[in-house]
C-alpha positions, 0 to 999 in steps of 0.5 A: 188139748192138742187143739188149744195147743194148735190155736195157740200155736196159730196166735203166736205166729200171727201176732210176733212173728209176722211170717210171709206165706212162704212155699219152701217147708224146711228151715231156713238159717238154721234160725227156727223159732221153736214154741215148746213147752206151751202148757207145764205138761209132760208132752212137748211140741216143737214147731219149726217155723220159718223166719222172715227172710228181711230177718236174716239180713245182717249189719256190716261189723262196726268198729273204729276201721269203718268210716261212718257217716251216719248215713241211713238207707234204704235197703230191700234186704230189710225194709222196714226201716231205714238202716245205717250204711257201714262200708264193708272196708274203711270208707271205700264202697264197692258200688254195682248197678245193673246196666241196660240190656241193648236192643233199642232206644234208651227211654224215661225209665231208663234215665230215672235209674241212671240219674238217681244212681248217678245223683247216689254216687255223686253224693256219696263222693262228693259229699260224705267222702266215700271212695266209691268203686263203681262198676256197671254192667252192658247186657249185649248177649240176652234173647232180646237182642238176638230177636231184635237183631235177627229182625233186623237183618243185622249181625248179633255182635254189631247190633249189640253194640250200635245201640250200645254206643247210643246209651252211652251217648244218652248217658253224656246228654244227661250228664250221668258220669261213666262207672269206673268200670264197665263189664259186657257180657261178652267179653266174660263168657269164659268167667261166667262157665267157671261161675257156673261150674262152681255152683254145680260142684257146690250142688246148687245146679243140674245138667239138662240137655245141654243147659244148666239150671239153677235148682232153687229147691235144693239151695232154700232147703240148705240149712245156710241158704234162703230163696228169694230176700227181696221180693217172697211174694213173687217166688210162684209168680208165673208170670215173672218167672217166665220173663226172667227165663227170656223171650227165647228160652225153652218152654218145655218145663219137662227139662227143669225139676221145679218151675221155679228153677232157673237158667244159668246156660241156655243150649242154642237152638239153630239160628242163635249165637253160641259159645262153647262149653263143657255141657255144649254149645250155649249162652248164659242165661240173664242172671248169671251175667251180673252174679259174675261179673260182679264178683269177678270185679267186686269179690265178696260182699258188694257194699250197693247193689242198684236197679228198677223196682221191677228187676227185684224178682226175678232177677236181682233175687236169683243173682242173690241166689247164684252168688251165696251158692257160688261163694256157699258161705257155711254161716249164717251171714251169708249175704253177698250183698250189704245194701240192695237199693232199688228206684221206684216205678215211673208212670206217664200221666198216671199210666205205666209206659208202654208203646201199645199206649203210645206213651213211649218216650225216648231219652232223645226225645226228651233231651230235644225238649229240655236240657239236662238240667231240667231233667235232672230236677224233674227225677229229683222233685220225689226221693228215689225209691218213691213210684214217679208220675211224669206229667206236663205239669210236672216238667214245667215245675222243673223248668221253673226251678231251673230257670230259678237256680239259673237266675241266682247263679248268674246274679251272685257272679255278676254281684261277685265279680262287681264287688270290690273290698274298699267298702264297709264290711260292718255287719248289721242285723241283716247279716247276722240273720241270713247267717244264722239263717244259712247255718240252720239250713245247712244242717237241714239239707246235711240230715236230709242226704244222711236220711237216705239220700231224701234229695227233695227236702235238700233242695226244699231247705237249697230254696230257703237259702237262695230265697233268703240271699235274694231277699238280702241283696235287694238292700244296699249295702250287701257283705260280699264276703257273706253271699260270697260264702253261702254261693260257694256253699250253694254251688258245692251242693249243686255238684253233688247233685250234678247241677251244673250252672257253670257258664263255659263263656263265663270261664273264658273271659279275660280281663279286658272284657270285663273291665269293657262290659263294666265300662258299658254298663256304667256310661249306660248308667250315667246317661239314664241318671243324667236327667236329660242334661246333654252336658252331663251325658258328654262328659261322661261320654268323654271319660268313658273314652278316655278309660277305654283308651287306658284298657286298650293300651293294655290289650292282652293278646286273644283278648275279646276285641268284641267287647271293645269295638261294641264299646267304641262304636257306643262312645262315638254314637253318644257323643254324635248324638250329643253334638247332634242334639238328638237325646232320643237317639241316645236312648236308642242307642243304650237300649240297643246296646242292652237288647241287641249287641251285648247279647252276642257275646253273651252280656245280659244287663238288668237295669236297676232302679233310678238311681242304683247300678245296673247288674251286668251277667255273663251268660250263654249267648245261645241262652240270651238269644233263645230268650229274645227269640221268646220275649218277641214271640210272647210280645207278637202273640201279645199284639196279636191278642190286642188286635183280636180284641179290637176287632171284637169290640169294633164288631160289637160297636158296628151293631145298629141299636135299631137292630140289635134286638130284631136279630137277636134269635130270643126276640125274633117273635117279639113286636117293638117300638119305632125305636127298635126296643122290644114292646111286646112279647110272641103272644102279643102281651104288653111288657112289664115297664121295668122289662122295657126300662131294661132293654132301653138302657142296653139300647142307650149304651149300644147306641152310644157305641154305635156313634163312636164307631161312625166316628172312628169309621168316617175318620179313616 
């Protein structure tokens, strides 16, 4: 009997509890799960078993205060399923991610972590509507720095801050915007031993030579308390709890009552920083940093807490720990934490980054290659939470894409600011399908942001939009009103995302310009749809002057006078050409103007078809020159691929057919003709005729080759 109650007992666990191996024997949230009253029987059995601690996690109260978005997350707290965001009060989001430890150089990894949390934040702002208080902490007092510091010669404190200043520089040329708040470590010490004191008088820590150490046995057996919510695998995980006690802890477990404990303040040793305390000189350790901190600036509960996938254990599920035996909540709802939301790993071609790899690379590295904005689409191209592989081929899908966004931007402003309203605005079939198209996608990319965030299916439906717009302007006539609508659309979600395609330049011109330029681009136009007729090209010529005169007399002050001495020397060189005869040199001119002078302050201009207006841009003149740079170059390595081929077909022409098989190694030892065709093979046998055929046809080709080169050659 007791061993069928056994067995059974076993069953159940396994099949409807689903229970981690756990190392704690004691309940745990007063949650138990009893299995009694398994057979009808006298005898009873009550098992406690623990429950699974993504179990305990509770959703915020809902009610009519809570501003609600239908806004689904994932949270390491409960990751089984997405899980609906509630804001602890109305729609404010008190939002808190770990900041950068500041020895070295920020690298990759950083800047995934920061992108995506920044990409977060915009979205919920920026989107949803939510009042995000955002706070992010600087770890300037860890056992790295003092290490790196000490290496260095340098002074603790300075060191700190050096590089300090150089993620924030990092942070600017990634275009991640500054946390409302910033909290350093070293500048809440005093609050961080009245934390730890806290915890004592709540009896979750101990005293031990002069350092204070988390006791996790003590705080998992506690009827409202459960160790490790995020990561229970790792609770006996040497090799990440020694990382989590730093590089300088003590090594001596002697001190601590369990391995799994914890510092929360660490006694110094000679040579390192200190800080007064009631248990001596010290520092805190690591994790009690943002427990702090955190608290002091967020208070109870924090609505999101971010980091890395690889902060889970130890780090954020002893700041769980820390700040629950801090506040020792006597219910059950003990959850300082709402949401823990973690980035995924990123690997270098399939391998985790690592300097012994020498694939280590630095934000400034990277933003010496690309610009923000391809970096931000490269971490974009996966959701998140999701591990990311960064390759060559992977940045060049993001360049793509950019140059893509880049391209439609400039277009819809150029169509934009060319457009005017005295024309029909009927719509047609045209329009109603890009519209309905637009609605429909838009609904998209509003269920991809309330899916937590899924960024790589919103650009997907984005795409659709832009490919679709281009499509429709390709057909004359184009509803202004309607593109105008789906840009402003489009560019709302470029914001959210932190996109930004504004052209600075672009802001800046006045008037005059723009009134100049459009004056270029439509004598341009007259002159290519002029037939050749120089008296067409005069006139229009002489109205184009006689337009730039009316532009003139109203000269703004500060007004671009680039835009119109480019125009006036262009007027007078065509109607020279004219009185001159010389149409070619009007061409000259007009390519001229597009290639070269328009460039420098910054104008593309994008021919259209014979008959149609061209489409001029304005665009970032540091932008057009790099790209002309580029179609030189492309047109260089062009010419010289040319050249080399002609060279090799020349080569191959200069071969004498006599010769050609008498050097060929496969038939040195054959025996030929008077020809120099192969006759016999290097046993002195006869070759078949169809064998021979074959030869003297190569033989007829190369000799015809041969003679044109003697042609070619006796010409030069």
């Amino acid at each position: 009997m007791i061993k069928q109650i056994t067995n059974l007992t076993k069953t159940l666990k396994k099949r409807f509890l689903q229970v981690p191996k756990y190392p704690f024997g004691n309940s745990c949230c007063n949650k138990n799960l009893q299995i009694a009253n398994l057979f009808s029987t006298n005898q009873k059995m009550t098992t406690e078993v623990k429950k699974d601690p993504y179990q305990l996690w509770q959703l915020p109260v809902k009610d009519e205060t809570k501003y609600l978005t239908g806004l689904k997350v994932k949270n390491t707290l409960n990751p089984q399923n997405l899980v609906e965001f509630v804001p602890h009060k109305g729609k404010q989001v008190r939002f808190y991610n770990c900041g950068p430890t500041v020895y070295d150089s920020s690298h990759i990894g950083h800047a995934r972590t920061y992108i995506s949390a920044d990409i977060i934040k915009r979205i919920m702002v920026k989107y949803f509507g939510y009042d995000v208080f955002h706070c992010m902490n600087i770890t300037d007092i860890d056992d790295k720095i003092i290490k790196k510091s000490n290496e260095s010669g340098e002074e603790f404190t300075a060191f700190a801050r050096k590089w300090e200043m150089d993620y924030w520089q990092d942070m600017e040329t990634l275009n991640v915007d500054k946390p409302d708040v910033i909290v350093r470590v070293s500048e809440y010490v005093p609050e961080i031993i009245s934390y730890i004191e806290k915890i004592i008088e709540n009896g979750y820590a101990y005293v031990a030579n002069g350092s204070v150490y988390f006791n996790v046995d003590k705080f998992h057996e506690s009827p409202t308390h459960c160790y490790s919510k995020l990561e229970p695998q790792s609770v006996n995980d040497a090799q990440k709890l020694d990382e989590g006690e730093g590089a300088l802890g003590k090594k001596d477990e002697k001190e601590k009552r369990s391995p799994r404990d914890f510092a929360l303040w660490k006694a110094s040793k000679p040579g390192e920083p200190f800080w007064d305390s009631p248990w001596g000189q010290g520092r805190p350790g690591w994790h009690i940093e943002c427990s702090t901190m955190a608290s002091e600036i967020l208070g109870y509960p924090v609505d999101i807490h971010m980091g890395g996938e690889d902060l889970k254990f130890p780090h954020h599920d002893n700041e769980l720990a820390q700040s629950e035996a801090f506040y020792n909540k006597q219910d059950c709802q003990n959850q300082w934490v709402n949401y823990f939301m973690h980035t995924g790993h990123l690997h270098i071609d399939g391998l985790k980054m690592s300097k012994s790899l020498k694939n280590f690379i630095t934000i400034k590295h990277l933003s010496s290659q690309h610009s923000q904005r391809v970096l931000r689409l490269l971490f974009m191209k996966q959701t998140y939470d999701s591990t990311m592989d960064y390759t060559t081929d992977s940045i060049h899908e993001a360049k793509t894409k950019d140059k893509k966004y880049s391209e439609f931007y400039l277009t819809m402003n150029a169509i934009l600011l060319q457009s005017e309203i005295n024309v029909p605005q009927k719509w047609g079939p045209r329009e109603f399908e890009l519209r309905d198209l637009f609605v429909e996608k838009q609904d998209n990319i509003h269920r991809a942001f309330q899916k937590n965030f899924n960024v790589p299916e919103a650009l997907k439906e984005l795409d659709e939009i832009i490919t679709a717009v281009n499509t429709y302007i390709k057909e004359k006539p184009i509803i202004h009103l309607l593109i105008r609508s789906i840009f402003n659309y489009v560019k709302h979600i470029f914001n959210c995302l932190g996109l930004i395609y504004e052209k600075q330049q672009a802001q800046a011109k006045d008037d005059t310009f723009i009134r100049t330029v459009g004056l270029i681009s439509s004598l341009r136009d007259e002159i290519r749809g002029a037939n050749k007729d120089l008296q067409v090209i005069n006139k229009a010529a002489i109205n184009a002057k006689s337009s730039l005169g009316e532009i003139t007399l109203k000269l703004e002050p500060n007004a671009s006078e680039s835009a119109v001495q480019i125009a006036t020397d262009y007027i007078t060189q065509v109607l020279k050409c004219v009185e001159d005869n010389q149409l070619q040199q009007i061409y000259k001119a007009s390519d001229e103007i597009r290639d070269e002078k328009l460039i420098q302050i910054g104008i593309r201009i994008d021919d259209g078809k014979p008959g149609e207006p061209s489409l001029w841009k304005i665009d970032d003149k540091e932008t057009l020159l790099k790209e002309k740079e580029e179609k030189i170059l492309k047109e260089k390595q062009k010419e010289e691929e040319k050249r080399k081929k002609e060279e090799e077909k020349l080569k191959a022409m200069s071969v004498n057919p006599a010769e050609m098989f008498k050097n060929d190694p496969n038939y040195s030892k054959y025996q030929f003709d008077e020809r120099g065709i192969p006759s016999h093979d290097e046993k002195g046998t006869p070759l078949k005729e169809k064998a021979i055929q074959s030869f003297v046809k190569k033989y007829d080709a190369q000799k015809k080759l041969y003679e044109q080169y003697l042609e070619k050659t006796s010409k030069k």
